[in-house]
VOPAGU-2260 file (C-alpha; in pm, 1 decimal, decimal comma):
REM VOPAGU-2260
SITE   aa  ch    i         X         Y         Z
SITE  UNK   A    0       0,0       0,0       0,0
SITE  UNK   A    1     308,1     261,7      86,8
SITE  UNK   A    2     456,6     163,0    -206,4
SITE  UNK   A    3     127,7     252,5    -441,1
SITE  UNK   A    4      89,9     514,7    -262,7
SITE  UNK   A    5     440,9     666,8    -307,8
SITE  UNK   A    6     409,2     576,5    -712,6
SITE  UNK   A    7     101,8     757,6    -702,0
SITE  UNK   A    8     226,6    1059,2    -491,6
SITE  UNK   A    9     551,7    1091,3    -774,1
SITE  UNK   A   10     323,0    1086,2   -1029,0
SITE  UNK   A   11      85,8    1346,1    -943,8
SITE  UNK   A   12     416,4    1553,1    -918,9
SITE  UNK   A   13     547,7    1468,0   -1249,7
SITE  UNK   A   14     219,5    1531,5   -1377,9
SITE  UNK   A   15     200,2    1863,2   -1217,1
SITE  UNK   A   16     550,6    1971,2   -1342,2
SITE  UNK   A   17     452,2    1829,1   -1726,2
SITE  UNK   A   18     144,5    2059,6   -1677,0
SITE  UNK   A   19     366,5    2328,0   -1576,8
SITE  UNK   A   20     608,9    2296,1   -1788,4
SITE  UNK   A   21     316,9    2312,7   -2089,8
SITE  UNK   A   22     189,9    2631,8   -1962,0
SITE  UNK   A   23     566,9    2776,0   -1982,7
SITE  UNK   A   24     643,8    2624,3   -2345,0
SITE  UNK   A   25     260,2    2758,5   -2434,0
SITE  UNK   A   26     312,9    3135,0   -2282,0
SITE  UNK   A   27     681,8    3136,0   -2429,7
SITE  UNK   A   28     551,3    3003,8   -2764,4
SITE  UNK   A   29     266,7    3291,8   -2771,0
SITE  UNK   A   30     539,9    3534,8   -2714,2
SITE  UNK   A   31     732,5    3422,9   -2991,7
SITE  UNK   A   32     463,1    3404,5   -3224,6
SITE  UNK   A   33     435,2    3801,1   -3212,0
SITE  UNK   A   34     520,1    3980,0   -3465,6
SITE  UNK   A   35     775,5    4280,5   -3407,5
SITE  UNK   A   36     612,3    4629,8   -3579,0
SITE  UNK   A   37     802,8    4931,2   -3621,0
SITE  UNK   A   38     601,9    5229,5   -3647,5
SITE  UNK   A   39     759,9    5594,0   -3722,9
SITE  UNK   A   40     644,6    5886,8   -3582,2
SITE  UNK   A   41     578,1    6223,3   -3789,6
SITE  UNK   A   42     734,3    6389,6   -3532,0
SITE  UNK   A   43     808,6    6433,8   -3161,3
SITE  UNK   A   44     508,7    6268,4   -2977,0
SITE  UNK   A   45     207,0    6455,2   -2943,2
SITE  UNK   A   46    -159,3    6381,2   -2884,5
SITE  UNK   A   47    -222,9    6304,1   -3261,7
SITE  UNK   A   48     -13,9    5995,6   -3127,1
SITE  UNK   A   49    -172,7    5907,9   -2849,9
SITE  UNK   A   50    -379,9    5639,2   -2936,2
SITE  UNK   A   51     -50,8    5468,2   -3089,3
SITE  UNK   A   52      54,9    5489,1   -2715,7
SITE  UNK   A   53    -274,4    5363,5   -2576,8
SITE  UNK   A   54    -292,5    5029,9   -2797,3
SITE  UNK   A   55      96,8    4922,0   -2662,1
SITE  UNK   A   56      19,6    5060,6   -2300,3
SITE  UNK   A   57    -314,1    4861,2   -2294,0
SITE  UNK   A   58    -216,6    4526,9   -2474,8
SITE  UNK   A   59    -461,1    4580,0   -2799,2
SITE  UNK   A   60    -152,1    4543,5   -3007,3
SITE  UNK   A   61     -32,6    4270,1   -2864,5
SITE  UNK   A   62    -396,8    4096,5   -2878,2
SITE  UNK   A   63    -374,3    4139,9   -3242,5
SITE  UNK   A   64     -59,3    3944,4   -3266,1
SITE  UNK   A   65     192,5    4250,6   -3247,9
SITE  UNK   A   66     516,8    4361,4   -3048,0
SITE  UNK   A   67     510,8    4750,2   -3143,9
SITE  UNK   A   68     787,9    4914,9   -3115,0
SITE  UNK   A   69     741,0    5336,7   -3178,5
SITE  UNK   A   70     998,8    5528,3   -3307,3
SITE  UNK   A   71    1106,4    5885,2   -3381,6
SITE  UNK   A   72    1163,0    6002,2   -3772,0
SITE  UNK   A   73    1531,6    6105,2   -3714,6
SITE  UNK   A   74    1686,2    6273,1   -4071,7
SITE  UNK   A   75    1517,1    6072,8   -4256,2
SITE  UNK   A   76    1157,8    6180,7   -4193,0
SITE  UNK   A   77     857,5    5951,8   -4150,6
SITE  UNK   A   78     778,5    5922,0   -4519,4
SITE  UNK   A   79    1083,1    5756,1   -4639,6
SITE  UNK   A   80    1115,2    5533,7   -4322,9
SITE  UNK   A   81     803,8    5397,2   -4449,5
SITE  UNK   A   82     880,5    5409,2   -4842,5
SITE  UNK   A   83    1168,2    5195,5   -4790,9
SITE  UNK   A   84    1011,3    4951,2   -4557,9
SITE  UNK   A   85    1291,3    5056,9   -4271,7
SITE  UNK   A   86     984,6    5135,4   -4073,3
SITE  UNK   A   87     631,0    4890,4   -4152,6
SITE  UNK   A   88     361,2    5207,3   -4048,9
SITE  UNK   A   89     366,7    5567,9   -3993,9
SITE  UNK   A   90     220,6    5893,8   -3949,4
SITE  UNK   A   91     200,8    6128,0   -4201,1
SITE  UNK   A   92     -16,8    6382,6   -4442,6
SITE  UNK   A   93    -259,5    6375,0   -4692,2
SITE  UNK   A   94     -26,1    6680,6   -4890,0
SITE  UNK   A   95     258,2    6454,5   -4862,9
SITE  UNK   A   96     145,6    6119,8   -4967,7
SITE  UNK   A   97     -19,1    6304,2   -5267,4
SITE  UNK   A   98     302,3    6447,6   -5353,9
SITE  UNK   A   99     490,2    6170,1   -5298,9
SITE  UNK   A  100     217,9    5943,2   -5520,0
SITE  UNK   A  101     262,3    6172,3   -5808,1
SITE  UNK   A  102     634,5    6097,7   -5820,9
SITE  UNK   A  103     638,9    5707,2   -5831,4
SITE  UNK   A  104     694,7    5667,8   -5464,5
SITE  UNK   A  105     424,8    5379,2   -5336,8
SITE  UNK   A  106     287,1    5513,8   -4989,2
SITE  UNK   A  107     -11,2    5472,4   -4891,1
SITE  UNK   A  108    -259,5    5597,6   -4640,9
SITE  UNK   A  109    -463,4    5355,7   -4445,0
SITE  UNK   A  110    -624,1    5553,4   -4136,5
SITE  UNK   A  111    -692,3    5925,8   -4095,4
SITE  UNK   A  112    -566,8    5981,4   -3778,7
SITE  UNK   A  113    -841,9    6306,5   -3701,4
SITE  UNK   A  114   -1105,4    6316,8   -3966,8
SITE  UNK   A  115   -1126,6    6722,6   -4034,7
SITE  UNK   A  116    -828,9    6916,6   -4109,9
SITE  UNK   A  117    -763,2    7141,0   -3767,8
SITE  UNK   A  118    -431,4    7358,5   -3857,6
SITE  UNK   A  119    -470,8    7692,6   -3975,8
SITE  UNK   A  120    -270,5    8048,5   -3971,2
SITE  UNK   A  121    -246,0    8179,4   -3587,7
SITE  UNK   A  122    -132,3    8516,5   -3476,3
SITE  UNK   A  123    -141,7    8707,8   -3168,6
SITE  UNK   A  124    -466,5    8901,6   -3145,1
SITE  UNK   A  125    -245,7    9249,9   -3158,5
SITE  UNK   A  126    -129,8    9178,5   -3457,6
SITE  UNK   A  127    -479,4    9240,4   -3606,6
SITE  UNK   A  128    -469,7    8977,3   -3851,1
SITE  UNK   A  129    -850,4    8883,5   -3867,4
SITE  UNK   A  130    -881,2    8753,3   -4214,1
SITE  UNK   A  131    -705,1    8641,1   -4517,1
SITE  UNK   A  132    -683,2    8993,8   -4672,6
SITE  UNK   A  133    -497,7    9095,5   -4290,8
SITE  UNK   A  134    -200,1    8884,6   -4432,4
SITE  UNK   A  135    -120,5    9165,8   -4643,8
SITE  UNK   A  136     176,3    9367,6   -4545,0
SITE  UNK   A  137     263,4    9072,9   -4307,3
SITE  UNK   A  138     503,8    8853,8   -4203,0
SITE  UNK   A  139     496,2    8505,9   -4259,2
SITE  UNK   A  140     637,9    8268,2   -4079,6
SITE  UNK   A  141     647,8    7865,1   -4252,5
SITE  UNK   A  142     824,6    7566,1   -4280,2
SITE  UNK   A  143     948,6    7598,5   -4614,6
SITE  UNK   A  144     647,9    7368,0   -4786,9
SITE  UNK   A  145     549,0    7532,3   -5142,2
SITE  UNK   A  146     168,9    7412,1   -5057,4
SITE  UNK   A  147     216,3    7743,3   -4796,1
SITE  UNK   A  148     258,7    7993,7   -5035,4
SITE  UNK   A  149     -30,9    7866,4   -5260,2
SITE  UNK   A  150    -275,0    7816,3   -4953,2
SITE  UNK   A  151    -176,6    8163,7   -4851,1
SITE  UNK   A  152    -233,6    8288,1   -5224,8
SITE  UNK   A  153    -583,0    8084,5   -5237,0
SITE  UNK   A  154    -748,4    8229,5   -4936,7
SITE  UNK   A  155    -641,8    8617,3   -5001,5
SITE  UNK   A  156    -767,0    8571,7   -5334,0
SITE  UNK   A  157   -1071,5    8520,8   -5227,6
SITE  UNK   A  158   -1062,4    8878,8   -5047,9
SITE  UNK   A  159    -913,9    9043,6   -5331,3
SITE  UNK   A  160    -597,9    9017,6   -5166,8
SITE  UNK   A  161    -233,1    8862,2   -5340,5
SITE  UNK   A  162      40,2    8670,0   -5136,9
SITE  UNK   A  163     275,7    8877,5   -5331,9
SITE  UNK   A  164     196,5    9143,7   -5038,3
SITE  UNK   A  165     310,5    8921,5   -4766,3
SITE  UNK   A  166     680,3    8857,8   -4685,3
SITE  UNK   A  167     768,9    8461,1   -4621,0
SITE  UNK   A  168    1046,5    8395,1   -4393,5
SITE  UNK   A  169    1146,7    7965,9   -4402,1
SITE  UNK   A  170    1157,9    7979,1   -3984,1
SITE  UNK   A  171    1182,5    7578,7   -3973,7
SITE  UNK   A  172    1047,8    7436,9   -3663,1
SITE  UNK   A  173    1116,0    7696,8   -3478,3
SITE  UNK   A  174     917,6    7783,6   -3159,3
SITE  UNK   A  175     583,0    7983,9   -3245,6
SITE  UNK   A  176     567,5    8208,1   -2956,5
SITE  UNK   A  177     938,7    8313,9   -2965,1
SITE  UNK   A  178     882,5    8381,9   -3387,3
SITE  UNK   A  179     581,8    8617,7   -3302,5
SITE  UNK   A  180     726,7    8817,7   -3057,4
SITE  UNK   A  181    1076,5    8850,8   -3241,7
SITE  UNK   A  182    1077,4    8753,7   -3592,3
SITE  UNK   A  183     699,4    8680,4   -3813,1
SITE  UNK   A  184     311,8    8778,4   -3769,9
SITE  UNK   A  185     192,6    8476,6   -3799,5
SITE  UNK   A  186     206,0    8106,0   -3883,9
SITE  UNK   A  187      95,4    7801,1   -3940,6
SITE  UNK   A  188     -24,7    7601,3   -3627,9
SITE  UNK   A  189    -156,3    7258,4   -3533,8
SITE  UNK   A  190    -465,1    7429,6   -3294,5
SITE  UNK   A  191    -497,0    7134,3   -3066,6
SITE  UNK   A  192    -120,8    7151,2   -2991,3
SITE  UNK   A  193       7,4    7568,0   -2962,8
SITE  UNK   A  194    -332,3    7714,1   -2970,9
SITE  UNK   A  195    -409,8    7493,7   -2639,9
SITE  UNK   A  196     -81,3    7597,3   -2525,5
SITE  UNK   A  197    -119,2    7953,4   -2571,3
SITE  UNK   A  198    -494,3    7930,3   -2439,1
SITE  UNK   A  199    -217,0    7733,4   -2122,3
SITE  UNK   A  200       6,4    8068,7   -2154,6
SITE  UNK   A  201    -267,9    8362,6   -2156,6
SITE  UNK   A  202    -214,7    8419,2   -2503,2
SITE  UNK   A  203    -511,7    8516,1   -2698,9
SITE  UNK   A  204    -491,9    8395,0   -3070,2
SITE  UNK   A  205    -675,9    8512,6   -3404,7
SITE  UNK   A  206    -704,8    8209,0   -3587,5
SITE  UNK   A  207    -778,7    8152,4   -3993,4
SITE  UNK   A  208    -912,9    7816,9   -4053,7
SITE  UNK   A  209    -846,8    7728,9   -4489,5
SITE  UNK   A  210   -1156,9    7510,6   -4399,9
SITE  UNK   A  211   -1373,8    7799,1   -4364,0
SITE  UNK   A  212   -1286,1    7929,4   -4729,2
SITE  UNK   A  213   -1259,4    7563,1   -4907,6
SITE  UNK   A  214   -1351,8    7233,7   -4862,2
SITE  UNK   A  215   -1035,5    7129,7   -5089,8
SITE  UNK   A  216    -837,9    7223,0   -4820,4
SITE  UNK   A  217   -1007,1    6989,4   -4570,9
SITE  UNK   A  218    -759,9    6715,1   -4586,7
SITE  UNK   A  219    -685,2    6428,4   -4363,9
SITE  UNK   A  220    -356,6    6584,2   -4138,9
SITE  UNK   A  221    -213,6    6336,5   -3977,0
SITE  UNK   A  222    -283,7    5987,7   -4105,9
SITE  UNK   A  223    -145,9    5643,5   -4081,0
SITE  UNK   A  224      51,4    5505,9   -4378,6
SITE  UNK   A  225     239,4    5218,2   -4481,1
SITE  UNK   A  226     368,6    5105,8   -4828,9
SITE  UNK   A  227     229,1    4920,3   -5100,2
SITE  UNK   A  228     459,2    4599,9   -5079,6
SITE  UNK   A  229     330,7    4564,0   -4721,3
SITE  UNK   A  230     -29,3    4542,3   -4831,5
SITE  UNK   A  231      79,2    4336,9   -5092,5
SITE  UNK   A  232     295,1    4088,8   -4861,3
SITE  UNK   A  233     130,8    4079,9   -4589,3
SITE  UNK   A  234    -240,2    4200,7   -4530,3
SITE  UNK   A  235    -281,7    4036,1   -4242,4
SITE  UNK   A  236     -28,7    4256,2   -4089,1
SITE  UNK   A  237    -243,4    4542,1   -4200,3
SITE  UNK   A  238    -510,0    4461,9   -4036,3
SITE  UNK   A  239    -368,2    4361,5   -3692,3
SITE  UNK   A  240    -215,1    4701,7   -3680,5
SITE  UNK   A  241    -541,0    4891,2   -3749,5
SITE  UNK   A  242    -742,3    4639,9   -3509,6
SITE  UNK   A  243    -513,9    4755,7   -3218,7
SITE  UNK   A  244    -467,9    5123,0   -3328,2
SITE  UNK   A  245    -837,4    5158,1   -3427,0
SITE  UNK   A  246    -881,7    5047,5   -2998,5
SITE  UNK   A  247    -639,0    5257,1   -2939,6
SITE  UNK   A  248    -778,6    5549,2   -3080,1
SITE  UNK   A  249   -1094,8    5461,8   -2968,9
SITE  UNK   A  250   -1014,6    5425,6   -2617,2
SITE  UNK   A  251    -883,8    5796,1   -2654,7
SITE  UNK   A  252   -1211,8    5927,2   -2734,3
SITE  UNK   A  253   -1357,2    5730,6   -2444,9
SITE  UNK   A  254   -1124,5    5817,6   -2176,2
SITE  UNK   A  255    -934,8    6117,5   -2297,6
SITE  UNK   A  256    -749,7    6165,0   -1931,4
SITE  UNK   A  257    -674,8    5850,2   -1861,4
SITE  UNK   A  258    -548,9    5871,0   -2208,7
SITE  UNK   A  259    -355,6    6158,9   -2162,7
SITE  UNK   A  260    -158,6    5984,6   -1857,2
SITE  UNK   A  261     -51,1    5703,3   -2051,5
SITE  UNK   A  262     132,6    5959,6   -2287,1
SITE  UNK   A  263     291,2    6152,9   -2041,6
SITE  UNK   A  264     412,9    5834,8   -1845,4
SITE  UNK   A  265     613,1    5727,4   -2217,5
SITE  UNK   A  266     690,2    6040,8   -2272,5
SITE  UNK   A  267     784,3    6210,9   -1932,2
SITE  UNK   A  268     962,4    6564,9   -2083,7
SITE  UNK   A  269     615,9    6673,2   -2201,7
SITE  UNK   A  270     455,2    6916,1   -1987,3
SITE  UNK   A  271     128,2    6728,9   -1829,5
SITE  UNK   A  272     -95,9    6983,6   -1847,9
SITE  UNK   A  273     -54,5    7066,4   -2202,6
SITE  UNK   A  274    -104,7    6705,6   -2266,4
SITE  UNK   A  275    -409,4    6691,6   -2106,0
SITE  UNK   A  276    -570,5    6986,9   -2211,5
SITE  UNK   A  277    -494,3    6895,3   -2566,9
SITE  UNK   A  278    -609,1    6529,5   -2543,7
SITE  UNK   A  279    -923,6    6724,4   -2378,9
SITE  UNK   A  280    -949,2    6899,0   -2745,4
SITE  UNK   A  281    -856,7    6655,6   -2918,2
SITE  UNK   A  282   -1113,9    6354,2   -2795,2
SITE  UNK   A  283   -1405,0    6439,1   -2983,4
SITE  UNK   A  284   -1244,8    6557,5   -3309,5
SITE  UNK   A  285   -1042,9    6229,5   -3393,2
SITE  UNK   A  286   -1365,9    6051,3   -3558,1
SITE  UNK   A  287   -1576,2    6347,8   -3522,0
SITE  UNK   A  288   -1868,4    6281,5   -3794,8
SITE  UNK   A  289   -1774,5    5973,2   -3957,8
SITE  UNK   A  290   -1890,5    5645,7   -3930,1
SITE  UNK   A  291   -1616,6    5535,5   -3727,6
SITE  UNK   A  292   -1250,4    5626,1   -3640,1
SITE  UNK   A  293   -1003,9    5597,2   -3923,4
SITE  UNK   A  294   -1233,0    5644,8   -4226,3
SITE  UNK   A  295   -1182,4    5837,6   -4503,3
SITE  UNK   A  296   -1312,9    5953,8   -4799,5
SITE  UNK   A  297   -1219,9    5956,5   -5186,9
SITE  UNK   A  298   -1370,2    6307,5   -5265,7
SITE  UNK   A  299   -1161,0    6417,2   -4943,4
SITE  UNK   A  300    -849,2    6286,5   -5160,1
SITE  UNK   A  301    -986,1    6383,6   -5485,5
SITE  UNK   A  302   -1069,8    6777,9   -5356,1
SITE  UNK   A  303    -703,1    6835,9   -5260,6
SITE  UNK   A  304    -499,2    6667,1   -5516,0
SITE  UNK   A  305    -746,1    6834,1   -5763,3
SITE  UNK   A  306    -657,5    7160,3   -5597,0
SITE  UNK   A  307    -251,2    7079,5   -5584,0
SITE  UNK   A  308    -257,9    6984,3   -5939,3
SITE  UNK   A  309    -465,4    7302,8   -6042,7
SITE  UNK   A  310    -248,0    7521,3   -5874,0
SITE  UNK   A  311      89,3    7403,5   -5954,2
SITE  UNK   A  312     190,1    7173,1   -5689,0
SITE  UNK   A  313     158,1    6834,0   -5860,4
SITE  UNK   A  314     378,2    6712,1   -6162,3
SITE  UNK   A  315      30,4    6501,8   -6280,5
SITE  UNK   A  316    -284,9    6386,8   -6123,7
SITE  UNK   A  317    -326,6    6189,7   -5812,9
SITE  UNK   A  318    -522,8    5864,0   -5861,4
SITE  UNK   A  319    -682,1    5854,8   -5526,7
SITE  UNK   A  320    -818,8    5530,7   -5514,9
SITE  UNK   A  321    -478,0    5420,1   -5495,1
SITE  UNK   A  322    -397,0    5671,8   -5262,6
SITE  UNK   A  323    -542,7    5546,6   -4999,7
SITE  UNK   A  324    -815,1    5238,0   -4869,7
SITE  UNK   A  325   -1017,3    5162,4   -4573,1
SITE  UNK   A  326   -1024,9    4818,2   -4664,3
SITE  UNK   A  327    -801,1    4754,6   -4333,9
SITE  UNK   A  328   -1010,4    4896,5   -4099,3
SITE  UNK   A  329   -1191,9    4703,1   -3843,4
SITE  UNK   A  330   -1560,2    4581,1   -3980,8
């Protein structure tokens, strides 16, 4: 009897360790089997990123299969990170992908990141620059993009105005507030970044939205891109990415401070009240009116590259249906 019993005993334990040793081979297998993602910011992390941050912080990448890894653009920029396949998704612009489209070079967008375009010209309210014909004996400051000049040209147009009247200094990405005070009148601003940081500062802003003179010039800025060989290659890929971002972004809207935590916690050098504040701003303007978060539209893609092309921008046409697709998207 002592001696079944001890057989028993040492196989309940060998039984027990086989089971354990099971669950480690399973667990270590399912970490293996994700797949390692590289996605490249636009630029330094903001709240248009936050629901990048949101999917890896809360595990809806890695439920979809994916180890995401987030990096910065460096030199290179985003764009040809993603072009070359050094980087498998990315944010970038609906102006830049259209450009880049037009010369051969196979990027695609697959998300738009906030579904209404929300940058537009800022300047301090002293300045007196109320609308587009206020640019005139101005000075602007840009980031050296010939789309500026036209925009500019487009909207005083339709006050009778000409861009010829305003001065354009290339400031770079130079701070806003220290270019109004020292060097330029106004510029061109991302309104749920500086304008809720000079709302933060006491500064009162005039702003001039190109969406209240055109709807060509209500693109998608930012979006998510990747390249056409990774469509190709791997779809599936695709849409694991956009199943965890789309959660991520949606989570955003949801909980927009709790959101706004997880960013600041990556990203510790960002000041925390900025961040929430903008994510504040931000929440309900990421899917906005659309269906759901992500979508986009081919007259959206058609307006603008219509308007590039017509006003000298564009070397030929755009085809958008190939500039972008939804077809990724969660259904």
């Amino acid at each position: 009897m002592k001696k079944w019993m001890l057989t028993a005993s040492l196989l309940m334990v060998l039984t027990a360790c086989g089971n354990n040793e099971d669950t480690e081979n399973n667990s270590t297998n399912e970490a293996e089997e994700l797949e390692e993602v590289t996605v490249v910011l636009d630029w330094t992390p903001n709240t248009n990123h936050t629901g990048l941050y949101a999917a890896v912080e809360n595990g809806y990448f890695e439920e979809a299969g994916l180890d995401v890894d987030i990096i910065l653009p460096g030199d290179a920029g985003a764009d040809q990170l993603i072009a070359s396949g050094k980087a498998d998704f990315g944010v970038s612009y609906q102006e830049s992908i259209t450009q880049a489209r037009v010369q051969g070079v196979p990027l695609v967008s697959i998300a738009a990141v906030i579904q209404h375009n929300t940058s537009g010209f800022a300047s301090p309210v002293e300045k007196n620059i109320k609308t587009p014909k206020d640019f005139a004996g101005k000075t602007y400051g840009g980031f050296g993009s010939p789309v500026e000049e036209q925009i500019l040209e487009s909207l005083m147009r339709s006050e009778n105005a000409s861009a010829d009247d305003v001065t354009i200094l290339n400031i770079g990405s130079a701070d806003f507030f220290t270019s109004v005070e020292r060097d330029v009148d106004f510029s061109w601003i991302f309104y749920g970044w500086t304008g809720i940081e000079a709302e933060l500062r006491g500064i009162d802003l005039n702003m001039i939205y190109p969406t209240d003179y055109s709807e060509n010039l209500d693109y998608y800025t930012p979006v998510l891109a990747t390249n056409e060989d990774m469509i190709s290659s791997n779809p599936e890929m695709v849409e694991a990415f956009l199943e965890g971002a789309s959660k991520g972004y949606e989570y955003v809207i949801e909980n927009p401070t709790e959101a706004a935590d997880i960013l600041i916690e990556a990203v510790p050098d960002l000041d925390p009240e900025l961040v929430k504040k903008s994510q504040e701003w931000l929440a309900p303007r990421y899917q906005d009116d659309a269906d759901q978060w992500g979508v986009q539209k081919l007259e959206v893609w058609e307006n603008y590259g219509n308007w590039m092309f017509e006003n000298g921008l564009l070397d030929g046409e755009l085809d958008a249906e190939k500039a972008f697709t939804n077809e990724y998207l969660p259904k």
